[in-house]
C-alpha positions as CSV (number, residue, x, y, z in Angstrom):
1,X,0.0,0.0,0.0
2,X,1.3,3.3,-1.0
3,X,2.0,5.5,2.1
4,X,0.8,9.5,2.1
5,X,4.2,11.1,2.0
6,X,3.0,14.2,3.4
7,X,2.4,12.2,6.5
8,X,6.2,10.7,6.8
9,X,9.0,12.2,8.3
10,X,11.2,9.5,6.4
11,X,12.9,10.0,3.2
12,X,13.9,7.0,1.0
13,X,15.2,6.8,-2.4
14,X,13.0,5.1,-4.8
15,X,14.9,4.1,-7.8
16,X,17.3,1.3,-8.4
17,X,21.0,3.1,-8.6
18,X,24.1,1.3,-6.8
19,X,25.9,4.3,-7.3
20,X,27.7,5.5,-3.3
21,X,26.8,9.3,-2.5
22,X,29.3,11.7,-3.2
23,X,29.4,15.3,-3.7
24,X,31.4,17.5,-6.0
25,X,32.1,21.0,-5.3
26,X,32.7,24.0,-7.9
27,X,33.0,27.2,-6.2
28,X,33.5,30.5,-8.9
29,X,33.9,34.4,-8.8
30,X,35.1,36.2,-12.2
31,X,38.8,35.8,-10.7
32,X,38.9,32.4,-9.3
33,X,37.4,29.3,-9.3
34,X,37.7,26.3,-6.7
35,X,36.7,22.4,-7.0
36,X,36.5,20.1,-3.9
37,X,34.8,16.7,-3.2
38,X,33.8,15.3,-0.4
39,X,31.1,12.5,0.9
40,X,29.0,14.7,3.2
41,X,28.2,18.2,3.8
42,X,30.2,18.6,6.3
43,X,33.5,17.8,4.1
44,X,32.9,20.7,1.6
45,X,30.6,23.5,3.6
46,X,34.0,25.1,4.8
47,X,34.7,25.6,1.1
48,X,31.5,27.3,-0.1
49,X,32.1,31.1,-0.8
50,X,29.2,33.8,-0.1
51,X,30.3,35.9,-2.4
52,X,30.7,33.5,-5.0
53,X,28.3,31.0,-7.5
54,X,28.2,27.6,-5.5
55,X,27.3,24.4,-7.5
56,X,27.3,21.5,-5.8
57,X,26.9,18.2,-7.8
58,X,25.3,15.3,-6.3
59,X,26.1,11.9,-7.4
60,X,23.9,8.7,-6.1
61,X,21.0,9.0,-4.1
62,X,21.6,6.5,-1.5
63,X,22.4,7.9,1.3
64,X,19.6,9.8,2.0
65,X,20.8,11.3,5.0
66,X,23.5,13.4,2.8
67,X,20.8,14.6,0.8
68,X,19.2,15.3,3.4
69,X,22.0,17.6,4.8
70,X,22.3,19.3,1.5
71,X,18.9,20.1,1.0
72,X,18.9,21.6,4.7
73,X,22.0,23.7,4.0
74,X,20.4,25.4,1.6
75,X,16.8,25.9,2.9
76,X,15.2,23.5,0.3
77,X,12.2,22.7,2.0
78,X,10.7,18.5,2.9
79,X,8.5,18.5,0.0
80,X,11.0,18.9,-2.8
81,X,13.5,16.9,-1.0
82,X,10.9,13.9,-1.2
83,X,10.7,14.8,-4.9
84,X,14.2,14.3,-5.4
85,X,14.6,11.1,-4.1
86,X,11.4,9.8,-5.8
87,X,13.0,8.6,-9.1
88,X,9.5,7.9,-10.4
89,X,8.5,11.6,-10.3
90,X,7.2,13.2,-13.2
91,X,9.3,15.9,-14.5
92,X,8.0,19.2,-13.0
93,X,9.3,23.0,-13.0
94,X,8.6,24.5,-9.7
95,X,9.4,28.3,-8.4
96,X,9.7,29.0,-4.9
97,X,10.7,31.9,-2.9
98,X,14.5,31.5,-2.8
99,X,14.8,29.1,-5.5
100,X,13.8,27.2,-8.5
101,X,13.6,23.5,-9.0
102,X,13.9,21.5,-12.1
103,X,13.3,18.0,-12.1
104,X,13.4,16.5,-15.5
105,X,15.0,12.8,-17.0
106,X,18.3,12.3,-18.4
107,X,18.6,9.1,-21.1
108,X,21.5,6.7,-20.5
109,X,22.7,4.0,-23.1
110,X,22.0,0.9,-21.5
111,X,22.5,-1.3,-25.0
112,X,22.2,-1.2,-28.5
113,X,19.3,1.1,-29.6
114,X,18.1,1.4,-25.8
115,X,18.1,3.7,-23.1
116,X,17.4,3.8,-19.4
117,X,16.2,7.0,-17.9
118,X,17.6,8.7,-15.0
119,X,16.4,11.2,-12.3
120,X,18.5,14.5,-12.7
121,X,17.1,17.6,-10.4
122,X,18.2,21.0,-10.5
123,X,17.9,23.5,-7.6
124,X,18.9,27.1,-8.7
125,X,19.3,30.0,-6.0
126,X,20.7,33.1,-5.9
127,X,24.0,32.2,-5.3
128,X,24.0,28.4,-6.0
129,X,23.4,25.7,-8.1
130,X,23.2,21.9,-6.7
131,X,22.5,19.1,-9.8
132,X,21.3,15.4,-8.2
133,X,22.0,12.8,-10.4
134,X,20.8,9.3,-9.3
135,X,24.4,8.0,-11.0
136,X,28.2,8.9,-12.6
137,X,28.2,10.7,-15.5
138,X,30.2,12.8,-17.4
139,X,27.6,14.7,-19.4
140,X,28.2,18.2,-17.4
141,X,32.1,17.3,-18.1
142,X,32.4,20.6,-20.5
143,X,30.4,22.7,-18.4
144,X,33.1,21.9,-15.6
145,X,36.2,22.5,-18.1
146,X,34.3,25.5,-19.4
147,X,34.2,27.3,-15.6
148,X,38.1,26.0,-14.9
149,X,38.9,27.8,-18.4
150,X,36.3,31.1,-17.8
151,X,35.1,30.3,-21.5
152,X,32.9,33.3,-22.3
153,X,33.9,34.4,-19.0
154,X,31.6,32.2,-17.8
155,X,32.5,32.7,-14.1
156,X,31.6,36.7,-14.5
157,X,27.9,35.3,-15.1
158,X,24.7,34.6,-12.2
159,X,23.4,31.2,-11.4
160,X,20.8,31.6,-13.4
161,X,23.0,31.3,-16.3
162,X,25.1,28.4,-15.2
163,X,21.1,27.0,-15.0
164,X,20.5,27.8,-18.9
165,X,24.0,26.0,-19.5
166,X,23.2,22.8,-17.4
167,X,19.5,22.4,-19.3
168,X,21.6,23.3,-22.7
169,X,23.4,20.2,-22.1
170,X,20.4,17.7,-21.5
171,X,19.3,19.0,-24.3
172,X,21.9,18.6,-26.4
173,X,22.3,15.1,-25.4
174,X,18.9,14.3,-26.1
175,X,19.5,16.4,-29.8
176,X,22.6,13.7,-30.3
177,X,20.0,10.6,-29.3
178,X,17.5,11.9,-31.9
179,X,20.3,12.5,-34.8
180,X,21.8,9.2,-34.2
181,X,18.3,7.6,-34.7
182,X,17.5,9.8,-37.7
183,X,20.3,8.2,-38.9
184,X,19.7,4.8,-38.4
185,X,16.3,5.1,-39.7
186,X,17.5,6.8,-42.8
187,X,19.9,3.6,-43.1
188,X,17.3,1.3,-42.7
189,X,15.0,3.2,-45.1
190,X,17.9,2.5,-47.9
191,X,18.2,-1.0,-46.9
192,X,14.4,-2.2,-47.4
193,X,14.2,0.4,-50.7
194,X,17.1,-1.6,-51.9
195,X,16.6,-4.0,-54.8
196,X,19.6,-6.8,-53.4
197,X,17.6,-9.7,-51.5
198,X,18.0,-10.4,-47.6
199,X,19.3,-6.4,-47.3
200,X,16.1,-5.3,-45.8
201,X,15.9,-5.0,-42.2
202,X,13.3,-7.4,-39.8
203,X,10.6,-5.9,-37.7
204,X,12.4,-6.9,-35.1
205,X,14.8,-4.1,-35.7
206,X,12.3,-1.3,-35.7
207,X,10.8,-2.0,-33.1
208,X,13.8,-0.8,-30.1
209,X,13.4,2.7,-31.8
210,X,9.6,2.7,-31.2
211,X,10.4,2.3,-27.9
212,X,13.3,5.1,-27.8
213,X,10.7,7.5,-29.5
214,X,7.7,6.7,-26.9
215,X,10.4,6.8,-24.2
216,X,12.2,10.2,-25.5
217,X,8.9,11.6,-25.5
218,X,7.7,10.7,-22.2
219,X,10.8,12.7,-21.0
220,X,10.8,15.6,-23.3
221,X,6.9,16.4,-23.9
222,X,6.4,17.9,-20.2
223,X,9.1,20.3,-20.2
224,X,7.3,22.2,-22.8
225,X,4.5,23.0,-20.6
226,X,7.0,23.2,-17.7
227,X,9.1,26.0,-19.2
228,X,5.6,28.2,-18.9
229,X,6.2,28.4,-15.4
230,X,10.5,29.0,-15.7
231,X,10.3,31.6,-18.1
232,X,7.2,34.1,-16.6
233,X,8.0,37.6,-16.4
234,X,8.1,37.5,-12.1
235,X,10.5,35.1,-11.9
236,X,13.4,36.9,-9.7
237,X,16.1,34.6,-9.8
238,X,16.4,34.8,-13.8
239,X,17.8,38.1,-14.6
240,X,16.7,39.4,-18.1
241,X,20.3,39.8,-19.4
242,X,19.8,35.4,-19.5
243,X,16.6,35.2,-20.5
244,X,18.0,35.0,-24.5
245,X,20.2,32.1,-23.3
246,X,16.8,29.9,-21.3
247,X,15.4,31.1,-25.2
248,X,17.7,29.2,-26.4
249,X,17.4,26.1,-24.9
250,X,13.5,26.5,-25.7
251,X,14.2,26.6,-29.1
252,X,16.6,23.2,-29.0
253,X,13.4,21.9,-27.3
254,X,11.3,22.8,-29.9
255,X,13.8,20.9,-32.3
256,X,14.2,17.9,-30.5
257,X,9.8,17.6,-30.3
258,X,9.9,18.4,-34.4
259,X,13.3,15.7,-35.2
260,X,11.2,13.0,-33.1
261,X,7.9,13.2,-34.6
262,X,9.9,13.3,-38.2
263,X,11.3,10.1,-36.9
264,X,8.1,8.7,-35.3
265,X,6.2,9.3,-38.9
266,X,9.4,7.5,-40.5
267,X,9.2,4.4,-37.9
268,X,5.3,4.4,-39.0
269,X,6.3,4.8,-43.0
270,X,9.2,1.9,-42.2
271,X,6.5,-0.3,-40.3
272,X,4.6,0.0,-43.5
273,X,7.3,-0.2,-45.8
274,X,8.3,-3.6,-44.1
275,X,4.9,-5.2,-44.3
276,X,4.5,-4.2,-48.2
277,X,8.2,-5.5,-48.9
278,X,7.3,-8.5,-47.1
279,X,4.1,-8.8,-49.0
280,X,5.8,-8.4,-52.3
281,X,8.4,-11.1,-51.4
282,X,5.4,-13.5,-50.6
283,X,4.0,-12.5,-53.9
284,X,7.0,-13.3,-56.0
285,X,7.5,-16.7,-54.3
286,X,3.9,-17.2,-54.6
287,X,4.0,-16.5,-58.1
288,X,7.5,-19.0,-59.0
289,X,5.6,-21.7,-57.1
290,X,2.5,-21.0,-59.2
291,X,4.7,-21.3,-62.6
292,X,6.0,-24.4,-61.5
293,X,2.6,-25.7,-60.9
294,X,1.7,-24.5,-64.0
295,X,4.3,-26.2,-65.7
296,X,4.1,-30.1,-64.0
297,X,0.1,-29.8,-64.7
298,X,0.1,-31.5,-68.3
299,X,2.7,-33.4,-67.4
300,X,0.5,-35.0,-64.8
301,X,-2.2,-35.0,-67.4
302,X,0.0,-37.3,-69.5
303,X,1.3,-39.3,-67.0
304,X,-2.8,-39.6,-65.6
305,X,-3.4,-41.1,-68.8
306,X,-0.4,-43.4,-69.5
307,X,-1.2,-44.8,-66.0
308,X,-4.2,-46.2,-66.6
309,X,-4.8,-49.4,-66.7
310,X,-6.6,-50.0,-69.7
311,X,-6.0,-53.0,-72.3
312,X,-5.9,-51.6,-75.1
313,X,-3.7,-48.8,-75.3
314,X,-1.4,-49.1,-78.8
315,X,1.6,-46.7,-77.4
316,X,2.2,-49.1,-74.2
317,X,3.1,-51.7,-77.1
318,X,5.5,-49.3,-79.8
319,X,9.2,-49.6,-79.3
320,X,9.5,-46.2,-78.9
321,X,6.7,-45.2,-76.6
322,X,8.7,-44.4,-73.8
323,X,11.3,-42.1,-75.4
324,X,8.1,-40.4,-77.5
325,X,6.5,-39.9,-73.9
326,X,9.2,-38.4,-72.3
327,X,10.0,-36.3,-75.4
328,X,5.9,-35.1,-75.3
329,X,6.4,-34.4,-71.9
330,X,9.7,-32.3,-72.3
331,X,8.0,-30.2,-75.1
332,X,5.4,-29.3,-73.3
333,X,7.2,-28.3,-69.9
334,X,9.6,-26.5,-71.6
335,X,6.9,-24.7,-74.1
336,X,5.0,-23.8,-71.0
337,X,8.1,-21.9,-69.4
338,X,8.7,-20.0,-72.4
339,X,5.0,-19.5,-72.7
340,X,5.0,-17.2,-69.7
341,X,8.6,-15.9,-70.2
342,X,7.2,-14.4,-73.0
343,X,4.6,-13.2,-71.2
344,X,6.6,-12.0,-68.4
345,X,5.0,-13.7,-65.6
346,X,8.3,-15.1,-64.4
């Protein structure tokens, strides 16, 4: 039985990650900029800078009493911590007094052609950023070589823009997911279009990109509504001079919505394409057995009649009957096949 989480004091952590709790710490002005990791709070708190952007990323979501100590740190309330360990949640854009919380899925590939979906939340204050990641990756890599650098002068900018770079990424790595499938299913497209035999690809190969598609859009779909409530006029934690940038990553949004329904009508034109190939091939072998048919039916005819066992039948008794009937029988086979060669029907 489910329990009424506004009724528990406990937090748990409700997906399946093995991944330990660890934090990493990335502490920037326009003149400096500091990393530090640590497995508790308590490790990297002496490092945080007031006057400075803080982003703290959190890796595994096991240990829910370090989340815990995060969240209290900085004043994120029981409710949203609750969301954050839930890795079921749906993806939701929330504003709150002091902050903003995005929490949104992040596609991992687990094999060929499939992806498993991860919980990533985003909590944006005035002064910090913390990222929760239920495990390891290195998908905000650049944005960590692009603070240590100052590319763009990166570390001269607010939080909110550090926020507009961290949702450019998932986006961009949902943009690389959908061009990689647009490419396979162009592939595919010039495989069953191709004349050579046994080059067209099985049903069984369209259907794990069915399942990408439904599964992208489960994760992408929502933000568009979501980004409503991010990008309102009152929002004080996004400063207009990075509004553009939170444009921006609208706009890649907007692309990745148009690329997958261009690549869910081409997985519905490949389905059909598939079945009508398939058809055609059972056609053509449907026709070659038919000719064959065709051809062995006199012969059958003559043989019917030589086999029966009447008395008087002059050919059983002429030296030469059995050559004449195989000769007949020859003749008409073979006139037969060039009957409907000439005809084109083989």
């Amino acid at each position: 039985m489910t329990k009424n989480n506004q009724l528990s004091e406990q937090l748990s952590y409700t997906g399946l990650s093995q991944t330990p709790t660890h934090l990493h710490l990335c502490t920037y002005t326009p003149e400096t900029v500091c990393f530090r990791e640590g497995k508790s709070m308590e490790e990297i708190s002496p490092f945080l800078q007031k006057d400075g952007i803080n982003w703290v990323q959190v890796h595994g979501l096991q240990n829910t009493e370090t989340v815990q100590q995060v969240c209290r740190h900085f004043n994120i309330d029981f409710l949203t911590t609750q969301d954050i360990l839930n890795a079921e949640h749906l993806t939701k854009i929330e504003e709150h007094d002091t902050y903003n919380v995005i929490i949104l899925k992040q596609l991992s590939p687990a094999e060929e052609n499939a992806y498993t979906p991860q919980q990533f939340c985003i909590v944006q204050g005035e002064n910090f950023v913390i990222t929760f990641l239920e495990r390891e990756t290195d998908s905000l890599n650049e944005i960590v070589s692009a603070l240590n650098n100052n590319v763009l002068r990166i570390r001269s900018r607010q939080s909110d823009f550090l926020l507009s770079v961290i949702l450019n990424s998932v986006m961009t790595s949902f943009m690389s997911i959908i061009s990689k499938m647009e490419d396979d299913l162009e592939d595919m497209e010039e495989r069953l279009l191709s004349p050579v035999q046994g080059s067209g690809s099985s049903i069984e190969a369209i259907q794990p990109y069915r399942r990408s598609v439904r599964l992208i859009k489960k994760c992408i779909l929502p933000i568009k509504e979501e980004m409503i409530t991010l990008l309102h006029e009152d929002n004080k934690l996004l400063h207009k001079a990075n509004r553009p940038f939170f444009n921006d990553v609208n706009d890649h949004l907007l692309f990745i919505l148009q690329t997958l329904d261009g690549c869910r009508d081409m997985l519905s034109a490949l389905a059909d394409l598939y079945l009508s190939d398939n058809d055609r091939r059972m056609n053509n072998i449907m026709k070659q057995l038919t000719v064959v048919s065709t051809i062995f039916i006199p012969l059958t005819f003559l043989a019917g009649i030589w086999g029966m066992n009447f008395r008087w039948m002059p050919e059983l008794d002429w030296k030469y009957g059995y050559l004449m009937a195989w000769a007949l029988m020859a003749m008409t086979g073979t006139g037969v096949y060039f009957y409907f060669k000439r005809k084109k029907w083989y």
